[in-house]
N, C-alpha and C positions, 0 to 999 in steps of 0.2 A: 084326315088332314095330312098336305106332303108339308116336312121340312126338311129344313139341310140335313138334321141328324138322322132321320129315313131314308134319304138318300146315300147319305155314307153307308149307312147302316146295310143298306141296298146292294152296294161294291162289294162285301167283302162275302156275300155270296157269290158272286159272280168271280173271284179269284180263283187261280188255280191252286189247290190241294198241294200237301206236301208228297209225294210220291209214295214213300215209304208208312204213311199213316202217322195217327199219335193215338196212345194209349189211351183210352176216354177217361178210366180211372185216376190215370195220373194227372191226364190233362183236370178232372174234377178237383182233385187234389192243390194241385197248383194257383188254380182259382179261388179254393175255399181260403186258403193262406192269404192271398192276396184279395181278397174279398172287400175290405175295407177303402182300398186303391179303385177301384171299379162302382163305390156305392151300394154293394151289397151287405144282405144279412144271412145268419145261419138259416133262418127260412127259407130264403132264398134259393139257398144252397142244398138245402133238401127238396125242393122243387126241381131242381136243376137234374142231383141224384136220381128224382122218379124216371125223369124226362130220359136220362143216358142208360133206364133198365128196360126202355123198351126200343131200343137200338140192340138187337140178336149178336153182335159183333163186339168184341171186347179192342178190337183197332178200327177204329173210324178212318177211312176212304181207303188208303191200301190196293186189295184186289177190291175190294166192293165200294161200287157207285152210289149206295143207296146214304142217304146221310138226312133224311126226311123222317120225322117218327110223327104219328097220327092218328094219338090216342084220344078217346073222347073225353074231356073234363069231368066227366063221373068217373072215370075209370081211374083216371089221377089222381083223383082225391082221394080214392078205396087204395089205390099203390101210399096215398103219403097218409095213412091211419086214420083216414074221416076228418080230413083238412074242409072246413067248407070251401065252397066252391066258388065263392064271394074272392075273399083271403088267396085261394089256388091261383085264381084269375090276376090278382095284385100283384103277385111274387113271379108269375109269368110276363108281367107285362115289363117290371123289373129287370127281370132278363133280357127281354129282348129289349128296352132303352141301352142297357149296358152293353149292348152289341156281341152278347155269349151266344145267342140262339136268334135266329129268324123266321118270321113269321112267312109262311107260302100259302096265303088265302086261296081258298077253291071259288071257285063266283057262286055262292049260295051261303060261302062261309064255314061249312062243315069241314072236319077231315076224313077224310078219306085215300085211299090206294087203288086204283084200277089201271088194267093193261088196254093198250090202244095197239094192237098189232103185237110186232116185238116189243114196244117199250113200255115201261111202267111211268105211270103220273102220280105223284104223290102229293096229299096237299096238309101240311099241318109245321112242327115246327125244323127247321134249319138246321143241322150242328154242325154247317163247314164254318162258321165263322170262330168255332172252336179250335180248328186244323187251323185255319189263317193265322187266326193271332196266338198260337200256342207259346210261340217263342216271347211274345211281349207279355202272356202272364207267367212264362217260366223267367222272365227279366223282373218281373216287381214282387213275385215270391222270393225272390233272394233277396232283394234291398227288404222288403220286411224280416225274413229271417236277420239280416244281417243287423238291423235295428234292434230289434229284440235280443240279439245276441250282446250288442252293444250295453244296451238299457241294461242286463241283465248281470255284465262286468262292471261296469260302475255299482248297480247296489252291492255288489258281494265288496267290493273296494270300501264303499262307504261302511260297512257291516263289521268289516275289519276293524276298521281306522277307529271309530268307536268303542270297540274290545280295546284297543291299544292306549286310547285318551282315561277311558274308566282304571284300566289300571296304571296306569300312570298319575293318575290325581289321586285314586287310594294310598299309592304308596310315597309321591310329594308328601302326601298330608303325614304320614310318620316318621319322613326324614326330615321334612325340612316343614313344619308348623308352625313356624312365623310369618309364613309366605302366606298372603290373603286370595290367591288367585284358584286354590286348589277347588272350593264348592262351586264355585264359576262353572271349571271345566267338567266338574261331577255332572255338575246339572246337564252342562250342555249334552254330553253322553246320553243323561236322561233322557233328554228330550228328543234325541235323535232314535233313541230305542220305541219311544211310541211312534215316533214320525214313521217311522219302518212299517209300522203295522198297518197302514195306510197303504190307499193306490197312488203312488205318487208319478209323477211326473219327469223326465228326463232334466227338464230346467231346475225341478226341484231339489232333484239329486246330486245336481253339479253345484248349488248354490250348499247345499249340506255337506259334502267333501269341500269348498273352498273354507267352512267353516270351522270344520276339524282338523283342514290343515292348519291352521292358524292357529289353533287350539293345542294341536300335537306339539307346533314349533314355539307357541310359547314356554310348555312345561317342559322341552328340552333344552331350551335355554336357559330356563330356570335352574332345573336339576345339575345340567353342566357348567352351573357357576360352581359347584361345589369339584375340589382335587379328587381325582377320580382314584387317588392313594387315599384317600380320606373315608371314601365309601367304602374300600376294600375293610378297610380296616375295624369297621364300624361295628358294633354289637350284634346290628340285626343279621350279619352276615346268612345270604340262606343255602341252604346243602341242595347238591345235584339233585334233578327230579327231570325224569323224560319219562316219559308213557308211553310207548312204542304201539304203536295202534293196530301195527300189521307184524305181525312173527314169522311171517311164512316167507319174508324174504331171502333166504339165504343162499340160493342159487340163482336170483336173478342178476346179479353185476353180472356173473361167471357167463352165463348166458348172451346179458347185451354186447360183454367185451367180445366173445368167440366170433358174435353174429359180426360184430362192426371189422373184426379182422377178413371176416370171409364175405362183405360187403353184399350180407343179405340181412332183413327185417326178422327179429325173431319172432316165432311163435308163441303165444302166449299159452301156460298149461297152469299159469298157477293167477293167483290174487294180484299178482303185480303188472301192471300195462306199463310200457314204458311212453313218455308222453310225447307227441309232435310239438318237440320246439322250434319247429320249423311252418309253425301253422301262420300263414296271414292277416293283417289285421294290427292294428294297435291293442297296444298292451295297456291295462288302465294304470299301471302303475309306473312312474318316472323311472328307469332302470339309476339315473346317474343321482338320485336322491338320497340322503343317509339314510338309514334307519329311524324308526319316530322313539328308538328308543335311547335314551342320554349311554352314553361309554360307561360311565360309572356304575350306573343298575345292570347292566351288561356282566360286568366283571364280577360285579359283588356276587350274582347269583350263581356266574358261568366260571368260578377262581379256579378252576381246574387246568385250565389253559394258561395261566399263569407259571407254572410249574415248569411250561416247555420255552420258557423266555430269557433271556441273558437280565433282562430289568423288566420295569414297569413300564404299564404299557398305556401310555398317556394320550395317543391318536387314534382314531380308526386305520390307521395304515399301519400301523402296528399289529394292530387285532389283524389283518390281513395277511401281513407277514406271519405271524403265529402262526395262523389256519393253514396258512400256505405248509409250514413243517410240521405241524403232526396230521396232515391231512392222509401222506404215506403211511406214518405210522398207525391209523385209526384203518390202511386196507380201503382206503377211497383212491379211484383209479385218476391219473388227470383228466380224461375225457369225463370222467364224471361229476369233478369238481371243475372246470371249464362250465362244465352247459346249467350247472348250480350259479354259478358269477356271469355269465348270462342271462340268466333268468330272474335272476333275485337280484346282482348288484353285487360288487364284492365285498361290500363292508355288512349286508346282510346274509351272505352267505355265509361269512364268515362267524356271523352270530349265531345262524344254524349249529356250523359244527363244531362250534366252542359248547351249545349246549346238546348236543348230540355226544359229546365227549362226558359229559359227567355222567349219562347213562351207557358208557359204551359197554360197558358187561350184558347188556338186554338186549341189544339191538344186533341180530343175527349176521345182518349184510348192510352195515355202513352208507355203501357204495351204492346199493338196488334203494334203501331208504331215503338218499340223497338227491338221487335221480326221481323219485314218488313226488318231494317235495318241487322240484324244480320244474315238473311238470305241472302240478297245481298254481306253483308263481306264475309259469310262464301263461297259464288260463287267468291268470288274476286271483285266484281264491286261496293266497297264502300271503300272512304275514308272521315275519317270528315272533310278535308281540305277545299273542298268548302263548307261544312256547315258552317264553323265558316270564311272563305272568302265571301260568301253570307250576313253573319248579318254584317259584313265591308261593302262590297259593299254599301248595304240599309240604312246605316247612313249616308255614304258620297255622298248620293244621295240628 
């Protein structure tokens, strides 16, 4: 039976090749990613795989014409590990709907290869319309990576913001216990930590971050009803704590700074990557948004930055100003503390290294650990919540 889509299907045999070839591997590749866009499955796609191992040629048209492969269906099936030949046949036909491979019937319906003079006739399946359309599945392999990449910066977002409501309602609940709102937002944390555990949804994930935003900005409203001299001053006050995760940075500022004076990329020989905050793409986190953390819990836990201030430090543009003057003395470069308030925000970067300051005896190179963190913000998968829930945690241990 002819329809329009045989017919289409028909043209793009009939187009001309790209000169240069395309890698059949890659081109497989490219397709398997995008698989879902085209109607296929991984079956499929290991049908496909049999079909491109018996093409001799690792570059399809190039110097070679031949682009016809004209294997028997027994033999395919014995190539794809005793696939019946029912199923073979399904996952063939598959493809060639989806316009990957085309059918070149013999008139008897066999495949076969024989020479007619000089030339070779071949009758079985197509793979120019692989060469034809390479470019339109190396186009919807990127929109799905790019989806996935997306999906995958939201949950780590959401993942966070959840660390940061849980500890913020445990510690609501010890300062301030006449407030009725704190098992609310417990729960909600709860609830969001099983939701995680689920295949969830891109809708679902944006409807669960608008819920913890909500959730964050009510217990920082909350907590910043209280004098942020008030907290400082408070009994639970808690002692520096940083955990420095990577020790081995001690020469990598010296290195990034050498490299950016002599305007080359440096090489990496050690544990520290320095991160492309330069990569495109939205970032999942609001750069121009506070902290989900109140000023007052900030201070009380981070009061070493205190120390380097004329008074009390009642604003986040304060905290920022602080950071801004012992950022020198902490041996953090400006270009380093620039692409940190780039990347985080400056009133959370500033949170960084006011608690990066209470363990500065630990922490080898400042400067290469600041740049570590501001590459992970700039990916999404940092927030200082559990850094300064971490130095709580380890006092009240």
């Amino acid at each position: 039976m002819v329809d329009a889509a045989l017919l289409e299907r028909q043209k793009l045999v009939e187009q001309a090749v790209p000169p240069g070839g395309v890698n059949k591997w890659e081109a497989l590749r490219e397709i398997s990613t995008a698989r879902a866009a085209f109607g296929l499955s991984d079956r499929d796609m290991a049908v496909l795989q049999a079909l491109l191992s018996f093409h001799p040629e690792t570059i399809l048209g190039g110097n070679s014409a031949e682009l016809v492969v004209h294997p028997s269906n027994r033999v395919i099936a014995e190539r794809l590990g005793g696939m019946p030949c029912s199923t073979m046949r399904r996952h063939l036909g598959n493809l060639v709907c989806a316009g990957i491979v085309a059918r070149r019937d013999s008139p008897n319906g066999k495949r076969y290869a024989r020479r007619v003079g000089e030339e070779k006739i071949a009758f079985g399946f197509d793979l120019t319309p692989m060469l034809v359309r390479y470019d339109e599945f190396c186009a919807a392999a990127e929109a799905v990576r790019a989806e996935k990449e997306r999906f995958q910066r939201l949950r780590e977002t959401v993942s966070l913001m959840r660390r940061d409501l849980a500890g913020l309602a445990s510690y609501g609940a010890d300062v301030r216990p006449d407030v009725a709102i704190w098992p609310r937002l417990d729960g909600l944390a709860a609830l969001t930590a099983r939701a995680l555990r689920r295949t969830l949804s891109y809708e679902d994930l944006a409807t669960i971050e608008c819920d913890l935003l909500a959730g964050l900005e009510e217990a920082r409203a909350t907590l910043d009803g209280q004098p942020a001299e008030e907290m400082i001053t408070n009994d639970a006050v808690f002692e520096q704590h940083y955990q420095n995760s990577n020790t081995n940075l001690h020469d990598s500022e010296l290195r990034v700074e050498n490299a950016k004076a002599a305007d080359v990329t440096p090489k990496d020989d050690g544990p520290f990557e320095r991160p492309d905050t330069d990569a495109e793409g939205p970032l999942p986190f609001e750069r121009n948004r506070l902290p989900n953390l109140p000023l007052g819990l900030v201070l009380s836990v981070c009061s070493e930055i205190l120390t380097y201030t004329d008074g009390r430090i009642r604003h986040w543009h304060e905290l920022v100003r602080a950071a801004d003057t012992v950022r020198s003395m902490m041996g953090v470069s400006p270009s380093a503390w620039q692409e940190a308030k780039n990347a985080m925000g400056p009133e959370e970067a500033a949170v960084v290294l006011a608690a990066m300051l209470q363990r500065f005896g630990e922490i080898k190179s400042p400067g290469g650990y600041l740049r570590h963190l501001s590459g992970k913000a700039a990916a999404g998968g940092f927030s200082c919540g559990p850094m300064i829930m971490a130095l709580m945690r380890r006092d009240a241990a």
